[in-house]
Backbone as JSON Lines, residues from 0, in Angstrom:
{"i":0,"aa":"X","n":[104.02,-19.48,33.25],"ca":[103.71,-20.64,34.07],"c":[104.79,-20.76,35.14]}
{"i":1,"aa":"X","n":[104.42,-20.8,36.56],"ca":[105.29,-20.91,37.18],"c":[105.79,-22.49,37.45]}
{"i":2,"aa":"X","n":[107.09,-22.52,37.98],"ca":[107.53,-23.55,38.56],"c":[106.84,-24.81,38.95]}
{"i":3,"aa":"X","n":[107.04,-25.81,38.79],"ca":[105.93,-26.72,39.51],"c":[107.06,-27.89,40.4]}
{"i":4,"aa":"X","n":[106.68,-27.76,41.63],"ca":[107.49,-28.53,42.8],"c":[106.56,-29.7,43.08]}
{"i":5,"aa":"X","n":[106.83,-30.89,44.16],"ca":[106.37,-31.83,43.88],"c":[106.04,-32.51,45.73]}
{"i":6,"aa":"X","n":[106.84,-31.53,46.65],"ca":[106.73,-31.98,47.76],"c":[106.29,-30.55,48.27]}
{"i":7,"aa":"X","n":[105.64,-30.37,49.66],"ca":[105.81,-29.25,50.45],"c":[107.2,-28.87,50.84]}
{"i":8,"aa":"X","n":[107.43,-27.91,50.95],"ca":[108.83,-27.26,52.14],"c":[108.46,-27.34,52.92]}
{"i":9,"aa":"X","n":[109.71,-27.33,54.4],"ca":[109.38,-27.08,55.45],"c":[108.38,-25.74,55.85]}
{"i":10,"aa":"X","n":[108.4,-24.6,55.42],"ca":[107.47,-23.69,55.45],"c":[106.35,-23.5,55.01]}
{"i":11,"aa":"X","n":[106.11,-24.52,54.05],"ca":[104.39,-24.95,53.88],"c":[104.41,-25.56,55.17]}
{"i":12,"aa":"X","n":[104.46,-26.7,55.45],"ca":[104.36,-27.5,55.58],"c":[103.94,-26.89,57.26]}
{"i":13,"aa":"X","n":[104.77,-26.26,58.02],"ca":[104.37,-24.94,59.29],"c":[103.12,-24.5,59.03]}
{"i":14,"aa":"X","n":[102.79,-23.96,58.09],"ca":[101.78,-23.21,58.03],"c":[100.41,-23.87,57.72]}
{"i":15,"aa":"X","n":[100.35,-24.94,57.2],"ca":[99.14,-25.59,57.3],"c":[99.69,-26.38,58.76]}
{"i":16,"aa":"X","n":[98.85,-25.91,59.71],"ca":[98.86,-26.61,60.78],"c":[97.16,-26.47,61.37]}
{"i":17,"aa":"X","n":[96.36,-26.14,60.99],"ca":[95.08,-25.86,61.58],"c":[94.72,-24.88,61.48]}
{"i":18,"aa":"X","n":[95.81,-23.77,61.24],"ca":[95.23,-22.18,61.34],"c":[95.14,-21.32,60.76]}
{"i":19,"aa":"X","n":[95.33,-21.86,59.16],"ca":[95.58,-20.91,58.04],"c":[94.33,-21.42,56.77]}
{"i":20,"aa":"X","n":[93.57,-20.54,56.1],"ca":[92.59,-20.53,55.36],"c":[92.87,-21.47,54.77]}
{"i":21,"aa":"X","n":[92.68,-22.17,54.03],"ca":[92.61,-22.89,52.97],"c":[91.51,-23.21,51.9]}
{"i":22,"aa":"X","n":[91.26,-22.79,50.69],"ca":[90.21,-22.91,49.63],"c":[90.53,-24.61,48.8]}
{"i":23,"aa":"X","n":[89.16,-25.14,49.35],"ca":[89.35,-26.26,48.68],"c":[88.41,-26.36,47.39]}
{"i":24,"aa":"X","n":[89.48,-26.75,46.24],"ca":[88.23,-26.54,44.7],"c":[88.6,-28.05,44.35]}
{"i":25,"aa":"X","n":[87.36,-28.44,43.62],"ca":[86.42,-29.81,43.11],"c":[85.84,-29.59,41.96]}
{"i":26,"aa":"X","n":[85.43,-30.6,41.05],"ca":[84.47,-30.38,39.98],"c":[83.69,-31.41,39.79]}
{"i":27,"aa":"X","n":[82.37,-31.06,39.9],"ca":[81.33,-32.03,40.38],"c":[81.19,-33.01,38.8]}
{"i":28,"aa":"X","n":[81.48,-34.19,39.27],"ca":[82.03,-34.89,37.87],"c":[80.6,-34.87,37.21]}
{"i":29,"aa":"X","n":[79.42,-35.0,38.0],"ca":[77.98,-34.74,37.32],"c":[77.6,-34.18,36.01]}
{"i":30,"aa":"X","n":[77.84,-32.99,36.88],"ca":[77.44,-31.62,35.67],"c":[78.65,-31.13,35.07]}
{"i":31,"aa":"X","n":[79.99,-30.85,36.05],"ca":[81.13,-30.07,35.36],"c":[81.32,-29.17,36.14]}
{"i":32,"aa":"X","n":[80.82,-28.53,36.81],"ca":[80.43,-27.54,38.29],"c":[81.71,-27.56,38.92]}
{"i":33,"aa":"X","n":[81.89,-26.29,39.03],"ca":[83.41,-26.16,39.85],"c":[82.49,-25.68,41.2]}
{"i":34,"aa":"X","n":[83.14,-26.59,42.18],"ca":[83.09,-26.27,43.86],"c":[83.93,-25.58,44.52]}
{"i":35,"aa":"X","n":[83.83,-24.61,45.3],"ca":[85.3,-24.26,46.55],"c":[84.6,-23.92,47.61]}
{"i":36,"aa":"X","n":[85.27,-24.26,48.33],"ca":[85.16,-23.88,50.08],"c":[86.23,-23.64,50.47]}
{"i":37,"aa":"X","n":[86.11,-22.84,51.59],"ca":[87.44,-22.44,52.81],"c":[86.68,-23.41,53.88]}
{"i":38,"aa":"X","n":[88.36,-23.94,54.35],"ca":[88.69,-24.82,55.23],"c":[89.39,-23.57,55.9]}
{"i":39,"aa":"X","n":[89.27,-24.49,57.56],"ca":[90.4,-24.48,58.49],"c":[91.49,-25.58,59.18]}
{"i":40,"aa":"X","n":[90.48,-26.59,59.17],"ca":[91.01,-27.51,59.8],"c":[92.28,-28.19,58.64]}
{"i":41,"aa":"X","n":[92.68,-27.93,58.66],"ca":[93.87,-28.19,57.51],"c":[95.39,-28.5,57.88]}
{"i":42,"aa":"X","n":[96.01,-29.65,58.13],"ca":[97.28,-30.64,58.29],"c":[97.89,-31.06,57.32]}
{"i":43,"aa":"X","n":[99.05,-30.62,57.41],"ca":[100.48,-30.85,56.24],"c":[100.88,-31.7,57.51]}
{"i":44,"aa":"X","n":[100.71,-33.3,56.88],"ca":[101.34,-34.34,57.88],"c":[103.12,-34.72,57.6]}
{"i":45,"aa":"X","n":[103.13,-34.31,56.06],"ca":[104.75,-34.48,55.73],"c":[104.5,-33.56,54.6]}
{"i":46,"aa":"X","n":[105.87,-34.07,53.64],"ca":[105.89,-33.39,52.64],"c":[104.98,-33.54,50.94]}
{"i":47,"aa":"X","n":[104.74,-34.66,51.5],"ca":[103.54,-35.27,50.59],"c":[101.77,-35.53,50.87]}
{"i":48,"aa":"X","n":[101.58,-35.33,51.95],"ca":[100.04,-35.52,52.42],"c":[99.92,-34.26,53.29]}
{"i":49,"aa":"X","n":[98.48,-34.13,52.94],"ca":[98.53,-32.96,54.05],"c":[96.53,-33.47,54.33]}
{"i":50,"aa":"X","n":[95.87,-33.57,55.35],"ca":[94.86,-33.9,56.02],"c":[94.12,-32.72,55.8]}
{"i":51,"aa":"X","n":[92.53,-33.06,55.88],"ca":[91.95,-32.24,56.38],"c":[90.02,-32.35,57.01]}
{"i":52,"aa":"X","n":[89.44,-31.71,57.45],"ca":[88.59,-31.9,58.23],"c":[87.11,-31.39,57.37]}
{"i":53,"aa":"X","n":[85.98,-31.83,57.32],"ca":[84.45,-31.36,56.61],"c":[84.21,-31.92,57.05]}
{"i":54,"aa":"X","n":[82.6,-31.18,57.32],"ca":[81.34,-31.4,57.78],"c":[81.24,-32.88,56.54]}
{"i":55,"aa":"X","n":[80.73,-33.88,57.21],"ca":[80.57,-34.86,57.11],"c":[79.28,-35.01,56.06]}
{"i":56,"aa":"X","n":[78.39,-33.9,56.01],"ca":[77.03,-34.23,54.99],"c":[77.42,-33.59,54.18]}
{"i":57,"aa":"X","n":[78.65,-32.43,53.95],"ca":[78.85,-31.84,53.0],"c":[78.39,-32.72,51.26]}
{"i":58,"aa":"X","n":[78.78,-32.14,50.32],"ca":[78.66,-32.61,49.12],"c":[80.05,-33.0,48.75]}
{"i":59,"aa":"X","n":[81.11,-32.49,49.35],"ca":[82.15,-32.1,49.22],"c":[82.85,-33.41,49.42]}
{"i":60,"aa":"X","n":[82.48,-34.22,50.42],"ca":[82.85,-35.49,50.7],"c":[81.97,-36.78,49.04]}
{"i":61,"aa":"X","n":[80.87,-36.58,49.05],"ca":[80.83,-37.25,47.58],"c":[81.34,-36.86,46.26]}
{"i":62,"aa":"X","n":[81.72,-35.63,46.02],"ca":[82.53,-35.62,44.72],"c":[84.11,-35.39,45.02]}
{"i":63,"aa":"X","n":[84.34,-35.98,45.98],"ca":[86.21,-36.7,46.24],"c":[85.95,-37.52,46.1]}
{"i":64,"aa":"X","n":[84.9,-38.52,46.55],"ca":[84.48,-40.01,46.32],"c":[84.57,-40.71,44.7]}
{"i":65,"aa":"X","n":[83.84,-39.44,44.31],"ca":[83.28,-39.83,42.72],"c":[84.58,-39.36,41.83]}
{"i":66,"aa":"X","n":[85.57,-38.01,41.9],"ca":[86.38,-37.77,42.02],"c":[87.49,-37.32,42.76]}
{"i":67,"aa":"X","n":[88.63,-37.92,42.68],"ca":[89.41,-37.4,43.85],"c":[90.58,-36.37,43.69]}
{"i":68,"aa":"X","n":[90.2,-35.97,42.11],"ca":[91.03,-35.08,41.96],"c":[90.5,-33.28,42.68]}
{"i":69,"aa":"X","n":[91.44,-33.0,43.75],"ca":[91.63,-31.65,44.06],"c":[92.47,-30.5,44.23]}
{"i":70,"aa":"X","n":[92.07,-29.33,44.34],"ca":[93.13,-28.28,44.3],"c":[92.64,-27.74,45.57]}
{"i":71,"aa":"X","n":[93.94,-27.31,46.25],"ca":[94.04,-26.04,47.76],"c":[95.09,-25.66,47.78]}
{"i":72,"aa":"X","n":[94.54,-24.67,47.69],"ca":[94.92,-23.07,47.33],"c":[95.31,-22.1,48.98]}
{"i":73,"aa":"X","n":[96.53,-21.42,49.07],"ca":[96.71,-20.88,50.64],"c":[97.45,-20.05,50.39]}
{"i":74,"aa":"X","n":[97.52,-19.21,51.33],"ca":[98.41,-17.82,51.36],"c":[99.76,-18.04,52.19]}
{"i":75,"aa":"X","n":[100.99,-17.95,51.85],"ca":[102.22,-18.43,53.12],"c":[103.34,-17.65,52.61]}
{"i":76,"aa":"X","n":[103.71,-16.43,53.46],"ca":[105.25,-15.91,53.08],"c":[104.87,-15.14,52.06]}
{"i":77,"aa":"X","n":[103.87,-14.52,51.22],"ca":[104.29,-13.44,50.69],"c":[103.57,-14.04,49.29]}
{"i":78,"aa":"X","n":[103.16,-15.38,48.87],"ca":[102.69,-15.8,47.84],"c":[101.7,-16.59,48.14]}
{"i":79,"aa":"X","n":[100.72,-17.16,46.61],"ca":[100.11,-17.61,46.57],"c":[100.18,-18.95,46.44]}
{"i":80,"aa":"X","n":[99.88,-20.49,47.19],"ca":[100.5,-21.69,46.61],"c":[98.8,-22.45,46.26]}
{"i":81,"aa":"X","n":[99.02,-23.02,45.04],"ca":[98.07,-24.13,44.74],"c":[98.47,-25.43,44.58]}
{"i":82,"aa":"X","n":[97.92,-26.3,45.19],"ca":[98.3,-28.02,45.41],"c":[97.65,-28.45,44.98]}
{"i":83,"aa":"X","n":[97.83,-29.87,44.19],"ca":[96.9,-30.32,43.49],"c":[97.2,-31.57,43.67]}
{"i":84,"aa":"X","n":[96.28,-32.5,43.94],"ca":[96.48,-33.64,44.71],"c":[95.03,-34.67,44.48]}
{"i":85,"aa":"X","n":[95.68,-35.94,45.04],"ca":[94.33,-36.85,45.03],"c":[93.82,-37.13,46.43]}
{"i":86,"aa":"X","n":[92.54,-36.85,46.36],"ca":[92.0,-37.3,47.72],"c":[91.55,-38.47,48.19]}
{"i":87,"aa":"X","n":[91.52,-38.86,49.44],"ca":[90.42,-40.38,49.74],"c":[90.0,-40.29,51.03]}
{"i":88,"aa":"X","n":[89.01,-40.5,50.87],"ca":[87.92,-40.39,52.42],"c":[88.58,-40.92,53.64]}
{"i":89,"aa":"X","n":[89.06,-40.53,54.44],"ca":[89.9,-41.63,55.64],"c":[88.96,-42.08,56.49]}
{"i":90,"aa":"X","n":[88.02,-41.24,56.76],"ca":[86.55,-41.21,57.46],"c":[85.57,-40.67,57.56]}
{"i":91,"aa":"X","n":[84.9,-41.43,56.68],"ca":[84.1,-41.03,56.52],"c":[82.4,-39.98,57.36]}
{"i":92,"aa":"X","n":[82.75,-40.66,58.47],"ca":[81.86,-40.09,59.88],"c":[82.65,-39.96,60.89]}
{"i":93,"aa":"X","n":[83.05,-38.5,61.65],"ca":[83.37,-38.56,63.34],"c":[83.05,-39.07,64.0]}
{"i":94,"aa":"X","n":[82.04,-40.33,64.46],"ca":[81.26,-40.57,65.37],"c":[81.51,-40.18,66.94]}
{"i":95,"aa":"X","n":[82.69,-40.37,67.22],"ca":[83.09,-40.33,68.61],"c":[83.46,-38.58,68.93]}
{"i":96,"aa":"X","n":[83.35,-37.76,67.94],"ca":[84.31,-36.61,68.31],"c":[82.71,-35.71,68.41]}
{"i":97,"aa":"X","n":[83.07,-34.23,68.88],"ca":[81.8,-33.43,69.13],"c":[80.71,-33.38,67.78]}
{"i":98,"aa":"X","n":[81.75,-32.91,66.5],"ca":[81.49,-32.6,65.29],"c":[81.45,-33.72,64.28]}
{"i":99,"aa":"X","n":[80.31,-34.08,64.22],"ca":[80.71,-35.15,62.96],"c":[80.98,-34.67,61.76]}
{"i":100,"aa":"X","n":[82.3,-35.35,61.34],"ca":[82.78,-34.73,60.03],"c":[83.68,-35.9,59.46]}
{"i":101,"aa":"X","n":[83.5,-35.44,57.7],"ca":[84.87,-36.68,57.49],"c":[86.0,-35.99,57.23]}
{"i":102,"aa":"X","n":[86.95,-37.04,57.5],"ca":[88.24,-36.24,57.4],"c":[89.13,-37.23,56.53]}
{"i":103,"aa":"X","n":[89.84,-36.47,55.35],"ca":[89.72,-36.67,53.79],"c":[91.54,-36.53,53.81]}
{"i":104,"aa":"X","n":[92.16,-37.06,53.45],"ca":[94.26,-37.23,53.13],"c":[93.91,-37.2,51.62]}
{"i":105,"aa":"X","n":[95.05,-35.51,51.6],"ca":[95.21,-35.31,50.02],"c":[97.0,-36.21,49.77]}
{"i":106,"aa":"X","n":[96.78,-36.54,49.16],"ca":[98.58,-37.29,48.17],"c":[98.95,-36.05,47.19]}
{"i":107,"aa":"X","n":[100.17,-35.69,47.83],"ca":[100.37,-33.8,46.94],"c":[100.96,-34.52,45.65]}
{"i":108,"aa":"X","n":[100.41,-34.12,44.5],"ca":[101.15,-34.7,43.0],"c":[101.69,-32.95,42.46]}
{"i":109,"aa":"X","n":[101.02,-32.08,42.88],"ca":[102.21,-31.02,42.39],"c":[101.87,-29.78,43.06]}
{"i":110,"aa":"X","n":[102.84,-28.89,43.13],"ca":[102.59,-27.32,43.81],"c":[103.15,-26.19,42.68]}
{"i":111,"aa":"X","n":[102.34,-25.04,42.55],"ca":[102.49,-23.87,41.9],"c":[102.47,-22.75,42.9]}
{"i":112,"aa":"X","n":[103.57,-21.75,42.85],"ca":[102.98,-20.52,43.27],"c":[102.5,-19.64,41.85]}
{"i":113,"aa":"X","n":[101.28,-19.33,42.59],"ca":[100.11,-18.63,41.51],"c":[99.85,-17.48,41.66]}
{"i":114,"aa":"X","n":[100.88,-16.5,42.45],"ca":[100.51,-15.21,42.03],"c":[101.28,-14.75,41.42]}
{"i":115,"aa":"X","n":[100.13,-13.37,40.97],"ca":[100.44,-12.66,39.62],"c":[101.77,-11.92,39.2]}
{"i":116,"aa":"X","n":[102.13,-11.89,38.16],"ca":[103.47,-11.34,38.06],"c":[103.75,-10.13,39.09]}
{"i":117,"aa":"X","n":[105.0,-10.13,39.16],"ca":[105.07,-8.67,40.37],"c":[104.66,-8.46,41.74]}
{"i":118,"aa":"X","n":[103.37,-9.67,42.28],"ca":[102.48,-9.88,43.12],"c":[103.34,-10.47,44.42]}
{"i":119,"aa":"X","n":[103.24,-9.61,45.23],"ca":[104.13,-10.02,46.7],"c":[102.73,-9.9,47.97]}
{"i":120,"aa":"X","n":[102.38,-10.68,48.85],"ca":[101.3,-10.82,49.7],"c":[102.11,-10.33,50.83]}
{"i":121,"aa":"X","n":[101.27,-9.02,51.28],"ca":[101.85,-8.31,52.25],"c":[101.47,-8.52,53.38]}
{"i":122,"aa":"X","n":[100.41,-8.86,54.31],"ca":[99.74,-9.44,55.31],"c":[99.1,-10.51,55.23]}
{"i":123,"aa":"X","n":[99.73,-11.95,56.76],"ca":[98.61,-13.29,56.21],"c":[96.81,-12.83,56.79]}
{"i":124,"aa":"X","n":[96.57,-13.72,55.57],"ca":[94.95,-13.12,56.31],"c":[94.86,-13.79,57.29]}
{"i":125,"aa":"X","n":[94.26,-13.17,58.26],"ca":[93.4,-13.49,59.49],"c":[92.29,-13.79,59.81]}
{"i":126,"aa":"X","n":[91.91,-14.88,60.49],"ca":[90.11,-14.81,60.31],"c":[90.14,-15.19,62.19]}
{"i":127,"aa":"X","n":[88.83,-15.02,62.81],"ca":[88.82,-15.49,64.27],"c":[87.4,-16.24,64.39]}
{"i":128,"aa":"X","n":[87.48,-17.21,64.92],"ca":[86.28,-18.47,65.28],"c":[85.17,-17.54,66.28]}
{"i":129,"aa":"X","n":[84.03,-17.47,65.89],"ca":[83.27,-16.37,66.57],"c":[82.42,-17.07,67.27]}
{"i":130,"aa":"X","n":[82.84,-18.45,68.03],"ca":[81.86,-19.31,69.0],"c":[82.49,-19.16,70.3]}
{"i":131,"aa":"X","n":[82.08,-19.4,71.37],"ca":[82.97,-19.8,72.44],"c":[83.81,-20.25,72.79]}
{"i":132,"aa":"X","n":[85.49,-19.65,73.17],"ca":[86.34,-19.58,73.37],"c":[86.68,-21.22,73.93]}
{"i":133,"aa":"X","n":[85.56,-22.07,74.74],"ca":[86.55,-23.12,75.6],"c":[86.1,-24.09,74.48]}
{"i":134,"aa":"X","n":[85.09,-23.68,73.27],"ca":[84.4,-24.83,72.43],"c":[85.32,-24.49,71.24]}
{"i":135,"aa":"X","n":[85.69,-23.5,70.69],"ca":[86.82,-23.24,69.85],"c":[88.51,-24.48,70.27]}
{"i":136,"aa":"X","n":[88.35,-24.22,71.3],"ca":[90.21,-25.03,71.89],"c":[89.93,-26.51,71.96]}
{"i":137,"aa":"X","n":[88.59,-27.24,72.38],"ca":[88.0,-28.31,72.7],"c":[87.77,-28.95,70.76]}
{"i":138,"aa":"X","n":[87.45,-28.42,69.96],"ca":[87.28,-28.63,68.44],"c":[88.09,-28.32,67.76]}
{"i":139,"aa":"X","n":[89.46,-27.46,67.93],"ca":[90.65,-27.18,67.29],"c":[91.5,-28.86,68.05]}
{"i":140,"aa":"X","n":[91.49,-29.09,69.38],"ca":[92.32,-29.95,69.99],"c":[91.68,-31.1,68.9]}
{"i":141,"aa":"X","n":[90.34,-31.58,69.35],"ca":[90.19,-32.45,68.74],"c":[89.92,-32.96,67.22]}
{"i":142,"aa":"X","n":[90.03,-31.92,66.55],"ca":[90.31,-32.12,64.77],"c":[91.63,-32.52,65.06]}
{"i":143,"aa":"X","n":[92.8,-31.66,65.25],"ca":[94.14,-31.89,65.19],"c":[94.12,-33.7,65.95]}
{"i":144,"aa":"X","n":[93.78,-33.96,66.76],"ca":[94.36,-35.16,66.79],"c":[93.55,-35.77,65.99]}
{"i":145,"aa":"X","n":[92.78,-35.86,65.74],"ca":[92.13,-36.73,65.0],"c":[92.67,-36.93,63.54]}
{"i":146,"aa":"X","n":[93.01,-35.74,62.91],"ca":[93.26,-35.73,61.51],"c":[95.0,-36.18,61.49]}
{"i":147,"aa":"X","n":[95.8,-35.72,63.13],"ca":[97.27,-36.2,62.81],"c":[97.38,-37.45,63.33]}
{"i":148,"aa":"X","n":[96.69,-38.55,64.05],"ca":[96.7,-39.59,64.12],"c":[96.17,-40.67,63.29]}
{"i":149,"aa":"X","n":[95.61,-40.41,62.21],"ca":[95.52,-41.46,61.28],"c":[96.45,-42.42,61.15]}
């Protein structure tokens, strides 16, 4: 079992800035159903909250509601980190922004690095937004303020 820390570092805390994968896992308090998705839109506002951005009809937004316990999971420096935290809807609908989406503040209650013994991450993954370049900068600008001005 590794270590368990309680705030981000400054080098988490860099790297969730909007541009790094993030897998968000849930368990649908219903059935028991484990959920995950990859995020992008993803903000480490300090060392204890870190923001983030969904499609607003998702399901994903009612079982934080129903439960708010979650885990996200990211690649930074060479390891694997999982956060585990409570969520709460900050808003529920974008109305004013292009994308309606809600955008959800996790409270970090603990961090693990979770890879495997011996396990060193040699390249960060990369992914690239495959829409139009001025609608990519126009929806990156406006998540980021939106999710760091709360």
């Amino acid at each position: 079992m590794s270590k368990v820390i309680t705030e981000l570092s400054a080098e988490m805390i860099e790297q969730l800035q909007g541009q790094t994968i993030v897998f968000l896992n849930v368990v649908n308090k219903e059935t028991g159903d484990i959920y995950s998705t990859a995020l992008s839109w993803v903000y480490a506002i300090d060392s204890g909250t870190i923001r983030f951005a969904i499609d607003a009809k998702s399901d994903f937004v009612r079982i934080v509601q129903e439960d708010p316990r979650v885990l996200l999971n990211f690649v930074s420096k060479e390891t694997v980190y999982s956060v585990k935290g409570a969520a709460s809807v900050k808003v529920a609908r974008t109305e004013e922004l292009t994308l309606k989406m809600a955008l959800i503040e996790v409270q970090v209650q603990e961090i693990r690095d979770i890879i495997f013994y011996g396990g060193k991450i040699v390249a960060q993954p990369a992914f690239v937004k495959t829409y139009n370049a001025d609608l990519i900068k126009k929806l990156d600008d406006e998540m980021k303020q939106a999710l760091t001005s709360l």
